[in-house]
C-alpha positions in Angstrom: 29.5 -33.0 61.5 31.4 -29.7 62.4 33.1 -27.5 60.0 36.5 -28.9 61.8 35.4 -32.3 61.1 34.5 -31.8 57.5 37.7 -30.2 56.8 39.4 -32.9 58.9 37.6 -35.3 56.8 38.4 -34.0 53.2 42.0 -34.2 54.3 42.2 -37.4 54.9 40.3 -38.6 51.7 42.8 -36.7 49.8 45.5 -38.4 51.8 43.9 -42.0 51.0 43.6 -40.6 47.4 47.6 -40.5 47.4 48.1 -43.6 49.0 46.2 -45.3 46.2 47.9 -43.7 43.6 50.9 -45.2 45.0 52.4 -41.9 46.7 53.6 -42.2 49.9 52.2 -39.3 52.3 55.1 -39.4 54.5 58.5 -40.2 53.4 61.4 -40.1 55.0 63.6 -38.7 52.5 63.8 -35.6 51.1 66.5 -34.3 47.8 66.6 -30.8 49.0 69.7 -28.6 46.7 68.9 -25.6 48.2 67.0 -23.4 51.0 64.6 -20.8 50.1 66.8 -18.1 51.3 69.7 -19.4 49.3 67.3 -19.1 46.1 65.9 -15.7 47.4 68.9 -14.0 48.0 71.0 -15.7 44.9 67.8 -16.0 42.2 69.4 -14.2 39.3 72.4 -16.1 39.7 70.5 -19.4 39.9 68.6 -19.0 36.9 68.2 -22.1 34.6 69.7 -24.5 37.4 67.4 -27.2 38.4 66.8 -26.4 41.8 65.1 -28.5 44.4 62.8 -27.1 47.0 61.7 -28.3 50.3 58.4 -26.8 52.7 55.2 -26.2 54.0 52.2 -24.9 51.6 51.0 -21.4 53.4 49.3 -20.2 50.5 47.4 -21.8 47.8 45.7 -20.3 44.9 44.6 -21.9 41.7 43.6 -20.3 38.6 42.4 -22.4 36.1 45.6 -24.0 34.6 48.0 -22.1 36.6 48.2 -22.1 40.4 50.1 -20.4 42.9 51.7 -21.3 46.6 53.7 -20.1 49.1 56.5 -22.1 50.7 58.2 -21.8 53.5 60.5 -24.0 54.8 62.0 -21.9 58.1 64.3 -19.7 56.2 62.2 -17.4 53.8 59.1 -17.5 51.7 58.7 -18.0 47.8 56.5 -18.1 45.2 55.7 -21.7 43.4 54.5 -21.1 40.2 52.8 -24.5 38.9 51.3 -24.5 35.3 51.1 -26.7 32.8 53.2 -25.4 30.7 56.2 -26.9 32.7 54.6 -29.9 34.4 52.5 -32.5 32.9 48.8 -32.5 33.4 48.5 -35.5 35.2 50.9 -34.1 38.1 49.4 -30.5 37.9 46.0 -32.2 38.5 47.0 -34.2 41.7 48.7 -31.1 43.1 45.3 -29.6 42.4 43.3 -32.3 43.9 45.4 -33.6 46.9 47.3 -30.3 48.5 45.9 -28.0 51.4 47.4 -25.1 52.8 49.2 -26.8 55.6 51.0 -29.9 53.4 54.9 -30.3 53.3 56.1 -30.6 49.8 59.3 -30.9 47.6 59.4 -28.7 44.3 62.1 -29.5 41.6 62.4 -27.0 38.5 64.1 -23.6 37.9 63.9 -20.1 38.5 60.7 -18.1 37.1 59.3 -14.0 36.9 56.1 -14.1 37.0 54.1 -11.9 34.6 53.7 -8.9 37.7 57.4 -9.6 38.1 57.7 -11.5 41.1 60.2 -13.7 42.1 59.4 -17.6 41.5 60.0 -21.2 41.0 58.5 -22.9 38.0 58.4 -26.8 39.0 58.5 -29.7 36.7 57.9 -32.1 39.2 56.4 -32.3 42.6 55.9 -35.2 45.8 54.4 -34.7 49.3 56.3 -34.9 52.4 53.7 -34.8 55.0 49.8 -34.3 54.6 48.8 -32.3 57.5 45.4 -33.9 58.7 44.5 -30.3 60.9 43.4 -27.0 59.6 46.2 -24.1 60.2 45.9 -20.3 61.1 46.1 -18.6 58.2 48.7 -15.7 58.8 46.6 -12.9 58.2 44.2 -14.1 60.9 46.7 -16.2 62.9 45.3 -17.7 66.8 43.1 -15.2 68.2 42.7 -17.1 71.8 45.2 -16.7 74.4 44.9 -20.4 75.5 45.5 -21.5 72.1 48.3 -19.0 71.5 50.6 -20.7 74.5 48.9 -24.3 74.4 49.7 -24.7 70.5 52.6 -22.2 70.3 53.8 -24.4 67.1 51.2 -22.5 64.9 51.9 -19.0 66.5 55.4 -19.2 65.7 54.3 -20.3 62.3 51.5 -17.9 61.5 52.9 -14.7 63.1 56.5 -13.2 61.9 56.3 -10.7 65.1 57.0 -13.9 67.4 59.1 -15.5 65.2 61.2 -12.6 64.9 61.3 -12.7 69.1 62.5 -15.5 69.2 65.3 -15.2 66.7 66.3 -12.2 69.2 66.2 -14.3 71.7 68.4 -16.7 70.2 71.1 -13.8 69.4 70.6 -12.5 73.4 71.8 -16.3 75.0 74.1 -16.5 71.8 76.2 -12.7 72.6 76.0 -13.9 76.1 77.7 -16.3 76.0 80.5 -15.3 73.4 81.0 -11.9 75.7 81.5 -14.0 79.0 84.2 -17.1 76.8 86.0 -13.8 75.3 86.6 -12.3 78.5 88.0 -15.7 79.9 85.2 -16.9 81.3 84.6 -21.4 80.7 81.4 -22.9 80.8 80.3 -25.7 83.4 77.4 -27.4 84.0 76.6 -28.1 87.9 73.8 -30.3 89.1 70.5 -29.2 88.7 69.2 -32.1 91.4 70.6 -31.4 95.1 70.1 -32.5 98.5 70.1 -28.6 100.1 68.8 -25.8 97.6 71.8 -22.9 98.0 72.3 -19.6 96.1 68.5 -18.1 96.7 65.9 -17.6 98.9 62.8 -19.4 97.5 60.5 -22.3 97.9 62.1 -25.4 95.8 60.5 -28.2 94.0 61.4 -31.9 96.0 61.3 -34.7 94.1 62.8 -38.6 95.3 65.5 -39.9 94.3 64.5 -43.9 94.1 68.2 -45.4 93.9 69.4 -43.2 97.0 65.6 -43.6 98.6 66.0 -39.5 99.4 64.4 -36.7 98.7 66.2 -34.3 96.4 65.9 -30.8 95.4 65.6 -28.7 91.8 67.5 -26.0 92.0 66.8 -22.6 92.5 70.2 -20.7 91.3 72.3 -22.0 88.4 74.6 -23.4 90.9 76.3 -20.9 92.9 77.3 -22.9 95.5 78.3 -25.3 93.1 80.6 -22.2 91.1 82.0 -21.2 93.8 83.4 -24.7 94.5 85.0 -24.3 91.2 87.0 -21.3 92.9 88.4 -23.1 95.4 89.1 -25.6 92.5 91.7 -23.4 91.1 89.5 -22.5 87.8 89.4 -18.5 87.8 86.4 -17.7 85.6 83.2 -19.7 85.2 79.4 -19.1 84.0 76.6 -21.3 83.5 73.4 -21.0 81.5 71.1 -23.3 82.9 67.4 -23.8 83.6 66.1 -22.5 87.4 63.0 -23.9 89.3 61.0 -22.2 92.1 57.6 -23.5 93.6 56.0 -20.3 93.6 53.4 -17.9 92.5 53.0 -17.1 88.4 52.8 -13.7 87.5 53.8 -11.4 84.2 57.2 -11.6 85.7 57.7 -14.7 87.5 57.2 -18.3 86.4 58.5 -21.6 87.9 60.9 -22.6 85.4 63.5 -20.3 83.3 66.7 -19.7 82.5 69.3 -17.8 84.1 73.2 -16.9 83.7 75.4 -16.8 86.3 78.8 -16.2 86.6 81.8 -16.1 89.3 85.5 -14.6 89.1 88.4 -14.7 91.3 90.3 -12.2 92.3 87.9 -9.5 90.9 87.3 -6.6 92.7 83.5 -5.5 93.0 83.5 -1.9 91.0 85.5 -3.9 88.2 82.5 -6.1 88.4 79.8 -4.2 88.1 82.1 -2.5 85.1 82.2 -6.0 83.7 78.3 -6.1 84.0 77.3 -2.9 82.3 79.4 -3.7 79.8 78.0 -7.8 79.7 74.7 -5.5 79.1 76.4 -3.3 76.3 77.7 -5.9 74.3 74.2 -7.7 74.3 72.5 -5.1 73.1 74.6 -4.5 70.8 74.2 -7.9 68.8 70.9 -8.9 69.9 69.3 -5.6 69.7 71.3 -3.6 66.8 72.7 -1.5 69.6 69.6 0.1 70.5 69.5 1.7 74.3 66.2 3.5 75.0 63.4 1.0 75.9 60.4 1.5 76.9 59.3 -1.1 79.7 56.1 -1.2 81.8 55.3 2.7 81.3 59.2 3.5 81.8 61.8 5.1 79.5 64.4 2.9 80.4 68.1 4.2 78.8 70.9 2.1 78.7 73.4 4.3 77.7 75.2 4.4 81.1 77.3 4.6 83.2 74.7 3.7 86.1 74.1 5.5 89.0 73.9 3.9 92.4 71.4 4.2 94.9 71.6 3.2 98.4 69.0 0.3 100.1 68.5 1.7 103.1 68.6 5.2 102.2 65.8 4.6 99.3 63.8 2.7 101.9 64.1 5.6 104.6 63.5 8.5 101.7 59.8 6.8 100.2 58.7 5.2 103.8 60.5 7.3 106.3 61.6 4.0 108.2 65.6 2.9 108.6 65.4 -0.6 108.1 68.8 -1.1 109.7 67.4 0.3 113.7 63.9 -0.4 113.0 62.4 -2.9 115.3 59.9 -5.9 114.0 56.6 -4.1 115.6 57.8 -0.7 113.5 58.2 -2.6 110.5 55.3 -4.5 110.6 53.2 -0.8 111.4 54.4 1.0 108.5 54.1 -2.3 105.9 50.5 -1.9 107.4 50.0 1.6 107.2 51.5 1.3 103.4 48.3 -1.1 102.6 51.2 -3.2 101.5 49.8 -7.4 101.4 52.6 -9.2 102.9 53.5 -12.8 104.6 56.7 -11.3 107.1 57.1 -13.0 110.3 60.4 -12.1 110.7 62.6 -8.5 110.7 64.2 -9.9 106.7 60.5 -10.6 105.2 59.3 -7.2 106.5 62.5 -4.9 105.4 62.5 -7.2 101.9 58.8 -6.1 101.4 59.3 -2.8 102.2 62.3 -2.6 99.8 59.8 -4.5 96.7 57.3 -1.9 97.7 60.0 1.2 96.7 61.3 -0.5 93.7 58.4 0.1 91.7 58.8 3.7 91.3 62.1 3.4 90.0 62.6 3.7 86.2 66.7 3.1 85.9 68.8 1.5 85.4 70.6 2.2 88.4 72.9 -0.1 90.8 71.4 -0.4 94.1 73.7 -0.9 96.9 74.2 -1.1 100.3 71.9 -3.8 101.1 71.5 -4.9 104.6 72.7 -8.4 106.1 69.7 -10.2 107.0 68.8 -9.9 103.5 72.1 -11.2 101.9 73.0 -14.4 103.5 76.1 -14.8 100.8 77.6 -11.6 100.2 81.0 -10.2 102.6 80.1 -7.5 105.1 80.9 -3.5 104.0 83.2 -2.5 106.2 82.3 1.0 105.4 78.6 0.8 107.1 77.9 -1.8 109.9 75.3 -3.9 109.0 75.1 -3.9 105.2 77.3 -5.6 102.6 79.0 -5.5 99.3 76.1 -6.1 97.3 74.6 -4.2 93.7 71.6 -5.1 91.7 70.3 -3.9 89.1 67.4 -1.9 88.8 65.2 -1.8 85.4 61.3 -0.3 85.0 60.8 -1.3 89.2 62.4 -4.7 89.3 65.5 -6.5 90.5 68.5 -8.1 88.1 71.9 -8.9 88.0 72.4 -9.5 91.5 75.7 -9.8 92.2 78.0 -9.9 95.6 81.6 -9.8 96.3 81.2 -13.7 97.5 81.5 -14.3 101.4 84.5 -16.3 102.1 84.9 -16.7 106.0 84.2 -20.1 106.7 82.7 -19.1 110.1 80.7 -16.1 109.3 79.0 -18.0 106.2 78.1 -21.1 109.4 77.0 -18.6 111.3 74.2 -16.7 108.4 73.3 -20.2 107.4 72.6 -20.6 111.3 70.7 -18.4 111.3 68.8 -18.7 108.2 68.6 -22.3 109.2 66.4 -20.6 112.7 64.0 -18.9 109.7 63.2 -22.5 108.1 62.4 -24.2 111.6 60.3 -21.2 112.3 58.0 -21.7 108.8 59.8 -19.6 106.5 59.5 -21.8 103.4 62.0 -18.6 101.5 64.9 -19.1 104.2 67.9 -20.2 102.3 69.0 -23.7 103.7 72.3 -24.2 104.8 75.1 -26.2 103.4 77.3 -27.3 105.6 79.9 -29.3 103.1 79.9 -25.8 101.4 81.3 -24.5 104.2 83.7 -27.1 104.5 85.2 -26.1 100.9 85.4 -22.5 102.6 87.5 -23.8 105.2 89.9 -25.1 102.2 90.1 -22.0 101.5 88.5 -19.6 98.3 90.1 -16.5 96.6 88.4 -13.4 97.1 85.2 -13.8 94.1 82.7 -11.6 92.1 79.5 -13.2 91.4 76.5 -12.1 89.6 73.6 -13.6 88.3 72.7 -11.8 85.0 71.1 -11.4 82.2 68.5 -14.0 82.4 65.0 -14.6 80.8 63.3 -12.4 82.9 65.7 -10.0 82.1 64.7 -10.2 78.1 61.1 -10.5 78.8 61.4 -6.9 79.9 63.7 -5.9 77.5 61.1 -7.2 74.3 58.3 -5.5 77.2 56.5 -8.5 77.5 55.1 -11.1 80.2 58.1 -14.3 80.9 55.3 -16.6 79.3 55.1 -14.8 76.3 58.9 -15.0 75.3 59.1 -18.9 76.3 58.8 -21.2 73.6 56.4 -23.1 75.8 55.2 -22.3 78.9 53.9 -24.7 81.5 49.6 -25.1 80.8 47.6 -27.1 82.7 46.0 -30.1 80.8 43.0 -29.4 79.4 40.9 -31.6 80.9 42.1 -28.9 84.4 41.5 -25.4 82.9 39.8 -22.7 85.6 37.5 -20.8 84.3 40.2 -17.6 84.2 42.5 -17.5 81.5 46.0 -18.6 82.1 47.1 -16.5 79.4 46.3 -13.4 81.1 49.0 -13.9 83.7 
């Protein structure tokens, strides 16, 4: 037998060992009087209460007629100090025989200082809750393999405080998200995450069928802008969504094919109140999620926060690190200097070509800084500038080389948006899988008529992930694997 199946095997003799002293390894119940934090943070005023405790054994060290453990049940650590001297022998001796680092128990007694004056519980009595049959981590040595780390991310988040602590920081960003956007006005919605056109991006969807309609439908690749924007001819001023996004495409350190996004739309905004609105959405997060801390450091970039943030100009960027104007340029001279660049690209069309040439001058730029002026073919959504022909009233944001909080003042002609989702609908039929399709009964609640809008996708996942400087993958509770039995030979982990 292995080691794993020795230690599998002990475990489960000790587990029969309860049974057949009549001890139920898994209950159902529990008589929990307090957390561990409550005792941790109120111990001296909890002395000589019988308290009841609830966790999981994460440390387990026996000395003769005394032993100690650690429990943890999610809130905070403590010491259980289990000697004879407070519990008869006959229960000290099953604890002693039947428990693994690992088990789930209940402790009932009071509060105890050790001799080296540490904090404690003294139990008189003790049950199981759940014998754990596997093995875990310990938390000095945690998971060491990056499979294992994302594939059982139940015993990172257990074994190493560093991710837990993420995670309770990523709790805090959705949580000051959301209260920022209610106290500004702002409701929530939830619009469908199935549709029969994909609208509010350019990306390659996942289709699924629907068996009662017998059609294909859609996951959606924006947290329903088109859907939002309905709203605003609905007559409901302010609305946001936090919802889950899907694209079919490529997995990198900053992409993956499902994550969450916010997005939200306001009538009658005007687009430098916006993006006033946005930096400080941005402010207010990092305020609460992040102790109001500004400088970052992000993939090799001093990132500050403290604002206000300048603007930069698309085509003016484009023109200053390529020497093209992506606005006169023809297709031939933007396919020559995309080749010249050594840049790997897919363009068969004028958009993909200026849109690669634009990801290919983003990287050098540390920010954060607006970037504006972007040109029509590349913003199928967003209302012309009337200041310079051919661009539109667009911003996003620009952190550490990449793009967020993209945000418009929302196209409202009914027969200009026909026209851009004409001509996007020419991109699909000629192979481009990115084109956004059209939706034509979107355009028919344009014709009803919408107020003039600010929209903006913001701070999302991706936008975190950078934030905490790690891959999307990493900050995601758990990230899509393949099954075992399909593993390549690369690690996935490494993305």
């Amino acid at each position: 037998m292995s080691e794993s199946e020795v230690l599998r095997a002990d475990r489960e003799r000790k587990r029969d060992q309860l049974i057949a002293a009549g001890h139920n390894p898994y209950p159902a119940d529990t008589h929990q009087t307090h957390t561990v934090a409550e005792v941790v943070e109120q111990f001296g005023a909890l002395a000589e209460q019988s308290l009841t405790l609830v966790g999981r054994i994460m440390a387990f060290r026996e000395h003769g007629a005394i032993a100690f453990v650690d429990l943890y049940d999610g809130t905070a650590k403590l010491q259980i100090f289990l000697s004879k001297e407070f519990m008869a022998e006959a229960d000290f001796d099953r604890f002693i025989e039947t428990m693994n680092v690992g088990d789930f128990i209940e402790v009932t007694g009071t509060t105890y200082v050790t001799k080296r004056g540490q904090n404690a519980l003294a139990p008189t009595s003790w049950r199981v809750l759940t014998k754990a049959l596997a093995t875990i981590p310990t938390e000095h040595f945690g998971l060491k393999d990056d499979d294992d780390r994302l594939r059982k991310r139940y015993l990172e988040i257990l074994t190493n405080q560093d991710v837990r602590n993420m995670f309770d920081t990523k709790a805090a960003f959705w949580r000051a998200s959301r209260r920022f956007l209610e106290d500004k006005g702002f409701i929530e919605v939830h619009t469908p995450t199935l549709e029969t056109t994909t609208g509010g991006a350019e990306a390659n969807p996942f289709v699924t069928h629907h068996d009662d309609y017998d059609i294909d439908v859609y996951l959606r690749i924006s947290v329903g802008e088109l859907w939002q924007k309905r709203l605003m001819a609905a007559g409901i001023p302010r609305t946001f969504e936090v919802g889950r996004v899907y694209r079919n495409e490529g997995t990198s350190p900053d992409h993956l094919q499902e994550f969450t996004n916010i997005e939200f739309y306001a009538a009658y905004m005007n687009f430098d109140d916006g993006l006033a609105l946005l930096e400080e959405h941005i402010h207010y997060v990092l305020d609460e999620a992040f102790a109001g801390q500004r400088q970052f450091s992000i993939k090799g970039f001093d990132v500050d926060f403290a604002g206000p943030f300048v603007r930069i100009d698309y085509v003016e960027t484009i023109r200053e690190q390529t020497g093209v104007d992506v606005l006169e340029a023809s297709y031939e001279e933007l396919l020559a200097k995309v080749v010249e660049l050594g840049i790997e690209h897919e363009g068969s069309n004028r958009e993909r070509l200026t849109d690669t040439l634009w990801k290919y001058c983003r990287k050098h730029i540390a920010g954060p800084v607006w970037l504006t002026g972007q040109p029509k073919l590349v913003s199928p959504l967003s209302k012309d500038n009337p200041e310079k022909e051919g661009t539109v009233i667009r911003a996003q944001l620009i952190v550490a080389g990449a793009e967020f909080n993209n945000c418009f003042a929302e196209l409202n002609d009914p027969e200009e948006q026909k026209a851009r989702f004409e001509a996007q609908a020419e991109l699909l039929a000629a192979g481009d899988e990115e084109a956004m399709m059209p939706d034509w009964e979107f355009v028919e609640a344009l014709e009803y008529g919408i107020p003039p809008t600010f929209g903006a996708a913001t701070l999302g996942e991706r936008f975190f992930a950078y934030l905490v400087d790690k891959p999307i993958r990493e900050t995601q509770y758990f990230p899509l694997m393949r099954p075992k039995d399909q593993k390549e030979s690369s690690n996935e982990a490494d993305l």
